[in-house]
C-alpha atoms as an extended CHARMM CRD file, in Angstrom:
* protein
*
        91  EXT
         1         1  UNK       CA            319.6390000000      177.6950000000       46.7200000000  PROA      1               0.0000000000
         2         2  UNK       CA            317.1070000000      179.0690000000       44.8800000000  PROA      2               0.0000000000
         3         3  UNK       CA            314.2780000000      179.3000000000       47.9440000000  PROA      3               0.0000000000
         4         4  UNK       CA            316.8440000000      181.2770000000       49.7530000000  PROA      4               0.0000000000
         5         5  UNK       CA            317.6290000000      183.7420000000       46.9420000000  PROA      5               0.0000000000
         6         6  UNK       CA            313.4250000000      184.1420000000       46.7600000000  PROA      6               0.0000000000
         7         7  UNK       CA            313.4730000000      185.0300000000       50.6730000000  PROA      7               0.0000000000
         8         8  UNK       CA            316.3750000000      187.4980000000       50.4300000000  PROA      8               0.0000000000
         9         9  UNK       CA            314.6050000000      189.2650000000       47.8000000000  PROA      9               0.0000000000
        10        10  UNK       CA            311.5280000000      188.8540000000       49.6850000000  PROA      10              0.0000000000
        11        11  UNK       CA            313.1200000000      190.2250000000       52.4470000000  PROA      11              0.0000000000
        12        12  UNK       CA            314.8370000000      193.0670000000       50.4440000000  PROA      12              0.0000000000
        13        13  UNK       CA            311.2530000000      194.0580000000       49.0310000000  PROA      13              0.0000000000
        14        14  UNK       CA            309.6010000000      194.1420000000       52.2030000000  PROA      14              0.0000000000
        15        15  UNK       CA            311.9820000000      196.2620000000       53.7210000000  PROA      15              0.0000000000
        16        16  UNK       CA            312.0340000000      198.5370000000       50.6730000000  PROA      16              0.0000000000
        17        17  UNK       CA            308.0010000000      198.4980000000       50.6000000000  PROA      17              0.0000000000
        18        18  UNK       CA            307.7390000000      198.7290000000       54.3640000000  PROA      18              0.0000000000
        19        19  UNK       CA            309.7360000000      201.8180000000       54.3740000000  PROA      19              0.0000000000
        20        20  UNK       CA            308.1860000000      203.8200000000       51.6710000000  PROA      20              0.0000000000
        21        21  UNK       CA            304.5120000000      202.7840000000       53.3920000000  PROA      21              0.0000000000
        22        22  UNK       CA            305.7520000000      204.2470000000       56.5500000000  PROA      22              0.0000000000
        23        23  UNK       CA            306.6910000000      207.5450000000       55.3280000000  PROA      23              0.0000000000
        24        24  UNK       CA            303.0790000000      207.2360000000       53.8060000000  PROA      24              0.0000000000
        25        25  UNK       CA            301.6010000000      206.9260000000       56.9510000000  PROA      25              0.0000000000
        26        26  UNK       CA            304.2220000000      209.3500000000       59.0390000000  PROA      26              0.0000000000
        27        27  UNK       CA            302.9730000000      211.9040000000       56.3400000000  PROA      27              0.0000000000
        28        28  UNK       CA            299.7140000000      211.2160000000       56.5390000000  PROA      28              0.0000000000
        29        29  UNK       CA            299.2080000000      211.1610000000       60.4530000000  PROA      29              0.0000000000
        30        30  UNK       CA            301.9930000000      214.9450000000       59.7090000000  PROA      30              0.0000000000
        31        31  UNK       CA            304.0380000000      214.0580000000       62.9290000000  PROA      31              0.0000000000
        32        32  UNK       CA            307.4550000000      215.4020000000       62.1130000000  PROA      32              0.0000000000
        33        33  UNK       CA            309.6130000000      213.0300000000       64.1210000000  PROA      33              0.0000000000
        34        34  UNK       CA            307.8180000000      210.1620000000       62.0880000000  PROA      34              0.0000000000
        35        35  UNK       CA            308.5180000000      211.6340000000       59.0990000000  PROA      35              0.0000000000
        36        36  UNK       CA            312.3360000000      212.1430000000       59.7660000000  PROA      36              0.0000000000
        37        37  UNK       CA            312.5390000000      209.0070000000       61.2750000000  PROA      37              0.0000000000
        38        38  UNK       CA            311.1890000000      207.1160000000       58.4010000000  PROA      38              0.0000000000
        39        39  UNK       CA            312.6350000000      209.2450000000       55.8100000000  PROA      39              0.0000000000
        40        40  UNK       CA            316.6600000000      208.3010000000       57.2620000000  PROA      40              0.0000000000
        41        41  UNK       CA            315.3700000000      204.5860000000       57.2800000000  PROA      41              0.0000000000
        42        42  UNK       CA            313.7550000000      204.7150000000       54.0990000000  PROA      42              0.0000000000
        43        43  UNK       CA            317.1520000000      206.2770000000       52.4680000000  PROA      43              0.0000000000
        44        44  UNK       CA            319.1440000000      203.7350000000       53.9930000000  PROA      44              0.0000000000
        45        45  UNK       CA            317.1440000000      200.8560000000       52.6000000000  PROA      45              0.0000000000
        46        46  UNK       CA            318.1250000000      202.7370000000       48.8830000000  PROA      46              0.0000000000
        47        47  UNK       CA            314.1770000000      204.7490000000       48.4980000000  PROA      47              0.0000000000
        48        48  UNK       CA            315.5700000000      207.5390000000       45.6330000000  PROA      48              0.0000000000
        49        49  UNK       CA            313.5540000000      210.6310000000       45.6120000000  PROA      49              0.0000000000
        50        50  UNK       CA            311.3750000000      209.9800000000       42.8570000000  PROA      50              0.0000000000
        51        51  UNK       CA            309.8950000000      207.5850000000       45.3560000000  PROA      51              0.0000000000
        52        52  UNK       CA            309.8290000000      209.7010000000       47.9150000000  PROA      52              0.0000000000
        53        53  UNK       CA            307.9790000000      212.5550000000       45.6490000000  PROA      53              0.0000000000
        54        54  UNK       CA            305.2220000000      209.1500000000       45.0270000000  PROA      54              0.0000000000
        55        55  UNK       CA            304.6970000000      208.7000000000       48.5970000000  PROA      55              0.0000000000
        56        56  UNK       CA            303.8810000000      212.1150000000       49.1460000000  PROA      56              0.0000000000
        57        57  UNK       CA            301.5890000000      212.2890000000       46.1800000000  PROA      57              0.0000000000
        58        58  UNK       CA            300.0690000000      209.1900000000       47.7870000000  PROA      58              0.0000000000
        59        59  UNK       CA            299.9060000000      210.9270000000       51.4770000000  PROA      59              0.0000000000
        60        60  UNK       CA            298.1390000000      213.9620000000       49.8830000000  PROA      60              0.0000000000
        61        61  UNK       CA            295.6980000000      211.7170000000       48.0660000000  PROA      61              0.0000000000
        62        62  UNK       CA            294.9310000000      210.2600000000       50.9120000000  PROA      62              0.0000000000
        63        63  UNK       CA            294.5130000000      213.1530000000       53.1900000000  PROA      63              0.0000000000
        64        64  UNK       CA            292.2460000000      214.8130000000       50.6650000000  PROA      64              0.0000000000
        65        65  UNK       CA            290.0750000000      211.9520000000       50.3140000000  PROA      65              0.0000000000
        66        66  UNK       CA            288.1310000000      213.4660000000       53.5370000000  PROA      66              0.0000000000
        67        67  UNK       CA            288.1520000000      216.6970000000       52.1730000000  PROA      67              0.0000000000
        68        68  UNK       CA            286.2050000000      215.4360000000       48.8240000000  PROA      68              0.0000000000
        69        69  UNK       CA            284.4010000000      213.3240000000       50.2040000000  PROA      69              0.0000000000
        70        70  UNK       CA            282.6730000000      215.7870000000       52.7680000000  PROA      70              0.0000000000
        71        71  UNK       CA            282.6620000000      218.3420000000       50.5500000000  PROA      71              0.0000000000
        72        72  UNK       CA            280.9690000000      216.8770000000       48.2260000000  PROA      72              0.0000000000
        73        73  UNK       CA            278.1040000000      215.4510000000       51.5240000000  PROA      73              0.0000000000
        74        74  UNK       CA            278.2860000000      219.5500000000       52.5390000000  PROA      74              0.0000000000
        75        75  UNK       CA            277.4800000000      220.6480000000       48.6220000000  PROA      75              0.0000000000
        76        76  UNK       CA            274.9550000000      218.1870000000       48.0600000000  PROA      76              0.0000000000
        77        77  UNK       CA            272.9770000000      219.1540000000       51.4110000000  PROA      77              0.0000000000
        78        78  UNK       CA            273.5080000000      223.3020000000       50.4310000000  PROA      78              0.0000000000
        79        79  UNK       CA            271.7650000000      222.0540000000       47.0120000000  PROA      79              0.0000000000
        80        80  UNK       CA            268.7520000000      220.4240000000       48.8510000000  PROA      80              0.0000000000
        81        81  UNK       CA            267.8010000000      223.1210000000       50.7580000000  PROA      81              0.0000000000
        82        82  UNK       CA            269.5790000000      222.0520000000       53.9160000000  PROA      82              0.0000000000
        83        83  UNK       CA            270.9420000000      225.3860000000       56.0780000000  PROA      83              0.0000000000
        84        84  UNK       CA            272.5900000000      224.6490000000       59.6890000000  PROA      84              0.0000000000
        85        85  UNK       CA            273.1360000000      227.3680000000       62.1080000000  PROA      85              0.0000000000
        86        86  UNK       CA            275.0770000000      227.2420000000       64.6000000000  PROA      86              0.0000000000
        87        87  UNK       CA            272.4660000000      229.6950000000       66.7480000000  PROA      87              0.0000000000
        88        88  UNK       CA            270.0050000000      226.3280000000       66.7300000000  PROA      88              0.0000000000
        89        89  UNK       CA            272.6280000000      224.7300000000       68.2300000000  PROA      89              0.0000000000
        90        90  UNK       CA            273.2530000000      228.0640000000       71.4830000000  PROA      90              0.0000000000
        91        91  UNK       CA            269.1990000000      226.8990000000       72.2460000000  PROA      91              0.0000000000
């Protein structure tokens, strides 16, 4: 009795986990049909929009993690002197 109650709330969190991570990555990869497609799964497993607004924050987070992290590469090689032209690059 009590190993199956542990796998149906295994189960239960892994679907609820599962769907929130998808609308993570549906966000993150911005392909629309994902994103609605995850988002009517994710509301039938019971995701509220609180969690919703988390994955989102998470998506964003993630997708600006490039950003700062080349940014701070490109401000780092302005600071040492380093200029590219693009007219080196025409030959």
């Amino acid at each position: 009795m009590c190993w199956s109650l542990f796998s149906l709330v295994w189960a239960l969190l892994y679907a609820f986990s599962s769907r929130v991570m998808a609308i993570v990555v549906a966000l993150t990869t911005q392909c629309v049909y994902c994103i609605e497609l995850h988002r009517q799964a994710a509301l039938k497993a019971g995701v509220t929009g609180q969690e919703l607004a988390e994955a989102v924050h998470v998506a964003a987070a993630l997708r600006a993690g490039g950003a700062i992290t080349h940014g701070t590469h490109l401000l780092e090689g302005w600071s040492a002197g380093y200029r590219f032209s693009f007219s080196a690059l025409a030959g």
